[in-house]
Backbone bond lengths (Angstrom), bond angles and torsions (degrees), N, CA, C in turn:
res aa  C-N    CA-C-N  psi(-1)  N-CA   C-N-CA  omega(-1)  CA-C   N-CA-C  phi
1 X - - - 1.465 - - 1.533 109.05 -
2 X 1.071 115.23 116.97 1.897 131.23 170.15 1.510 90.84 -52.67
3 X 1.441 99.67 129.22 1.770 94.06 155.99 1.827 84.84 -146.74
4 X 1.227 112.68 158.73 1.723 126.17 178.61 2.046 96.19 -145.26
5 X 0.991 86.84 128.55 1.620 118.26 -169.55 1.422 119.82 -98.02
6 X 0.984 137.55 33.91 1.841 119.76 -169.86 1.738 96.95 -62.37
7 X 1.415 84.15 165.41 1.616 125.85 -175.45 1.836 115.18 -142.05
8 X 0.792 125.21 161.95 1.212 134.12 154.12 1.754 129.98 88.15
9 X 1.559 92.93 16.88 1.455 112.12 173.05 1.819 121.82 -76.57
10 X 1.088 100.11 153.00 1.599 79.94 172.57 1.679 102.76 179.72
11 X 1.469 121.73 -128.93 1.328 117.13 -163.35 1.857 91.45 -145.85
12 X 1.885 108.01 107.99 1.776 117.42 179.52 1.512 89.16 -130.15
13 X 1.646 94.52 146.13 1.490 127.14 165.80 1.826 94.93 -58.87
14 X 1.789 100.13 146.50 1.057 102.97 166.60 1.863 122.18 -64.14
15 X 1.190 95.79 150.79 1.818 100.09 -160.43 1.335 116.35 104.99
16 X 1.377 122.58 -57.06 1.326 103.88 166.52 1.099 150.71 -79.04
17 X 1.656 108.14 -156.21 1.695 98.54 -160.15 1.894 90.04 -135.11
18 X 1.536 81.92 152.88 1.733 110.76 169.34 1.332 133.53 -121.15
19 X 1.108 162.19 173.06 1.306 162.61 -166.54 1.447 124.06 -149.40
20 X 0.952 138.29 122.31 1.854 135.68 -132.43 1.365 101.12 -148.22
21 X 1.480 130.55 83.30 1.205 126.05 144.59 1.480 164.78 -71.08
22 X 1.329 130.73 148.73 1.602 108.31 -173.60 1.360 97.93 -154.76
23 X 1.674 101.69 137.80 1.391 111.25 -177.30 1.872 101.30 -114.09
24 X 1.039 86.53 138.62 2.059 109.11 -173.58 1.710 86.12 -84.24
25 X 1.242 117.55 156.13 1.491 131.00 162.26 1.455 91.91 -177.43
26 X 1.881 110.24 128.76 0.943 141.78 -168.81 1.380 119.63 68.19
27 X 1.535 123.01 45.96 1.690 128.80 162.81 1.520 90.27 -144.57
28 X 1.598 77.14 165.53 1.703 98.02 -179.68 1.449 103.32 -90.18
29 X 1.596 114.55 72.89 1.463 119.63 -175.10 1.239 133.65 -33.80
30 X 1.388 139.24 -37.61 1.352 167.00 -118.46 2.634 79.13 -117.39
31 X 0.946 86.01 -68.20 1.852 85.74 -174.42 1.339 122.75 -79.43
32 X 1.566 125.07 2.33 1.210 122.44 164.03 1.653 103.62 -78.61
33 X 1.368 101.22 174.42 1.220 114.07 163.62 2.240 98.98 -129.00
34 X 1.673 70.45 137.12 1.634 88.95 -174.94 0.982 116.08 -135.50
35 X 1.442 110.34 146.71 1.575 116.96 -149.67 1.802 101.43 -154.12
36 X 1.297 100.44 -168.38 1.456 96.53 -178.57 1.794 102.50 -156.75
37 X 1.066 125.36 167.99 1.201 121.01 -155.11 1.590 108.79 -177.57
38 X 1.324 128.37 141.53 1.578 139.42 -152.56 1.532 104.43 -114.52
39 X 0.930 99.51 143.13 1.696 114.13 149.69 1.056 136.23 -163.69
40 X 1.908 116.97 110.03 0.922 132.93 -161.26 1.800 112.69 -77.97
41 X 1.567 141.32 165.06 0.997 134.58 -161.15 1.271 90.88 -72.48
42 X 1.773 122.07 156.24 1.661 117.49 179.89 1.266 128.84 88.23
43 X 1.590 107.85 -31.16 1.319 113.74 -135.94 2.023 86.92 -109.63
44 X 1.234 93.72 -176.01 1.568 119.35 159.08 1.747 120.92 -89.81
45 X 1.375 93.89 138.60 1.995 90.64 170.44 1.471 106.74 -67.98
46 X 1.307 108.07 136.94 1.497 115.31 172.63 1.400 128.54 -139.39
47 X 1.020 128.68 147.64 1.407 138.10 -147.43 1.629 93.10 -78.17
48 X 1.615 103.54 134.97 1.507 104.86 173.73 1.452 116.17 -111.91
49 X 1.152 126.57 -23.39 1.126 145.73 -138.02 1.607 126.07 148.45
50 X 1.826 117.19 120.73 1.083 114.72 172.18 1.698 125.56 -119.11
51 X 0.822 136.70 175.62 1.619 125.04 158.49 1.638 98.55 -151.63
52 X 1.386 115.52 157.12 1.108 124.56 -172.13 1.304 113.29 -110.33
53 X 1.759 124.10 -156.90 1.468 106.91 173.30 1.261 148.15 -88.19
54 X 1.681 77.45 -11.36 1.425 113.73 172.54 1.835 121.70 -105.51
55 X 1.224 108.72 25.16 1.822 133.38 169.24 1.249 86.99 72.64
56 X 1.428 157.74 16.57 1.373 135.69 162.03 2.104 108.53 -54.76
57 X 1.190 104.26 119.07 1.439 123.37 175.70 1.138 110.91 -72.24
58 X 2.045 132.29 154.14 0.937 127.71 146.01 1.874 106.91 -156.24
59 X 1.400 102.33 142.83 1.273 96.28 -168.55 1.727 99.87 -133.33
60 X 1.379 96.15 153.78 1.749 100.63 151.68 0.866 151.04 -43.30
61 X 1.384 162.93 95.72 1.363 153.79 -97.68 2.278 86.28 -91.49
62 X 1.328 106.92 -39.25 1.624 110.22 -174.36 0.983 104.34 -92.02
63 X 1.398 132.50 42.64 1.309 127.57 133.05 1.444 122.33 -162.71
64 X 1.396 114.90 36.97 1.189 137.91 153.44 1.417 122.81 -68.58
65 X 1.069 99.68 121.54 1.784 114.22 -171.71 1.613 99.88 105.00
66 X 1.074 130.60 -26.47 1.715 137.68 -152.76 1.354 75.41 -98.31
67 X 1.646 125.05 -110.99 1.299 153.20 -145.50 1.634 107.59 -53.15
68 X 1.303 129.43 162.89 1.455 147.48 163.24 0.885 101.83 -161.33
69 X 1.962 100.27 134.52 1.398 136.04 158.82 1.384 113.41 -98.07
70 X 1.522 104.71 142.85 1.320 105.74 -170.17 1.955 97.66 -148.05
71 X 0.855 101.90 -176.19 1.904 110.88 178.35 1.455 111.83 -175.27
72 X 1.410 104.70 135.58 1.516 118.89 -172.94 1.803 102.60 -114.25
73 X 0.959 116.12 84.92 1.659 125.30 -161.40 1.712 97.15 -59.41
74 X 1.638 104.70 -46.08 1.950 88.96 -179.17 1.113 118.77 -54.10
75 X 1.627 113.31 -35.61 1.798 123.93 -175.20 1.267 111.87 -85.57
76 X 1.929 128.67 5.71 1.695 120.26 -172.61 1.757 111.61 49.23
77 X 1.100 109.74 24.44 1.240 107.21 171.42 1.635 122.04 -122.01
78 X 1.396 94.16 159.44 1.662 95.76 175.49 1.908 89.55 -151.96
79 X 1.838 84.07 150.40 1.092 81.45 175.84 1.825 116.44 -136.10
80 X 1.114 129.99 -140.95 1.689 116.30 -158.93 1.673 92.37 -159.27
81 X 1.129 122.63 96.31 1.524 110.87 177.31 1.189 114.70 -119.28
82 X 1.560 114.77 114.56 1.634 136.40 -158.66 1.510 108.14 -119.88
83 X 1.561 99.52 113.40 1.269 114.16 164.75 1.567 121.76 -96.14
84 X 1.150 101.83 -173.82 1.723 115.99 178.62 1.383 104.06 2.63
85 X 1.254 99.12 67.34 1.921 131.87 160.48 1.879 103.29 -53.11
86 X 1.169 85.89 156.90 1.330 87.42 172.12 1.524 101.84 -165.12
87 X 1.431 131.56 -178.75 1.605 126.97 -146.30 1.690 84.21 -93.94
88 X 0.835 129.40 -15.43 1.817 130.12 -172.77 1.786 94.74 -74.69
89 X 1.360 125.15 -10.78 1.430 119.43 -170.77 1.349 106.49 -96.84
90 X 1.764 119.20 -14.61 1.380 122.74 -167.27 1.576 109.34 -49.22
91 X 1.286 123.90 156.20 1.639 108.78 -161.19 1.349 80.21 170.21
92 X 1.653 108.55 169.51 1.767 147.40 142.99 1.606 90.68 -93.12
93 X 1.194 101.59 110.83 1.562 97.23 156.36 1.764 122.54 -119.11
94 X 1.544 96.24 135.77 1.758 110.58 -161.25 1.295 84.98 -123.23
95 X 1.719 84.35 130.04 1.685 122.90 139.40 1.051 132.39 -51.00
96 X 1.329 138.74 124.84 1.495 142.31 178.85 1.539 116.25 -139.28
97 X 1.347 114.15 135.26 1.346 148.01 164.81 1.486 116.74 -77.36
98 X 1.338 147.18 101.74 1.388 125.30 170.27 1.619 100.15 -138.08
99 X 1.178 121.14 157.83 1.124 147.70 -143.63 1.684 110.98 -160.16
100 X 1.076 89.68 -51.92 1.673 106.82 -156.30 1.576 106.56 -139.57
101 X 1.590 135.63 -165.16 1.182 161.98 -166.24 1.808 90.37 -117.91
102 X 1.828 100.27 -52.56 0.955 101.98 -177.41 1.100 135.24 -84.93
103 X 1.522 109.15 -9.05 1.855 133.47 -178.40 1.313 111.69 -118.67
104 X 1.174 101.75 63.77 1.774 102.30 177.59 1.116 110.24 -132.77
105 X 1.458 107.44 125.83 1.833 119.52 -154.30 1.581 117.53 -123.11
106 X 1.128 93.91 125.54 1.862 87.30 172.27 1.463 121.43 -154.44
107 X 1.432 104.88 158.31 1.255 127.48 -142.24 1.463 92.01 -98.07
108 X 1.863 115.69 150.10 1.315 133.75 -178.27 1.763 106.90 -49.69
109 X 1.543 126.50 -14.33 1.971 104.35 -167.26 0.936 123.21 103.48
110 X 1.261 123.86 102.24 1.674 112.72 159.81 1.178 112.11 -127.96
111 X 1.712 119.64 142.28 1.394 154.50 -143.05 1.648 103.28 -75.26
112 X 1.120 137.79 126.44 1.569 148.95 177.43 1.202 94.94 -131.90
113 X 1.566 114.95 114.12 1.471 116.41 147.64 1.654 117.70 -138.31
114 X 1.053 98.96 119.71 1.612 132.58 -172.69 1.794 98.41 -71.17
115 X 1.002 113.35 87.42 1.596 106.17 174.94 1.716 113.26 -143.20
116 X 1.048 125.76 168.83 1.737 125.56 -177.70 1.390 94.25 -132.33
């Protein structure tokens, strides 16, 4: 059974920074590509950041230079490290696994709100 885990959401003054983890259990972690992705109330899910299996990066044009993706393949984890936040970042942000059409995995959300 796929399960994807984030951690590390919560409630930062604009300017700062947070750190966003997720642990894979039950994929062959190392060949997905995993990424992470927002959704603000109203809004659409949107791509935040990806990395593949082989560390190829890709980010959002609005939060490029800010954000890093990273992945620790012994630990099934990857994580999301967001600086100089600002209230435009507030979101559920989900973890995802994809592989396939048919192997595309994601994790329950965790809460970012950017407020002073």
């Amino acid at each position: 059974q796929v399960q994807l885990v984030e951690s590390g959401g919560g409630l930062v003054q604009p300017g700062g920074s947070l750190r966003l983890s997720c642990e894979a259990t039950g994929v062959l972690f190392s060949i997905y590509t995993m990424g992470w992705y927002r959704q603000a109330p109203g809004k659409q899910r949107d791509l935040v950041a990806t990395i593949s299996g082989i560390g190829t990066t890709n980010y959002a044009a609005s939060v490029k230079g800010r954000f890093t993706i990273s992945r620790t393949i012994a630990k099934n984890s990857v994580y999301l490290q967001m600086t100089n936040l600002n209230p435009e970042d507030t979101a559920v942000y989900y973890c995802n696994a994809y592989l396939s059409t048919q192997t595309n995995f994601w994790g329950q959300g965790t809460q970012v709100t950017v407020s002073s």
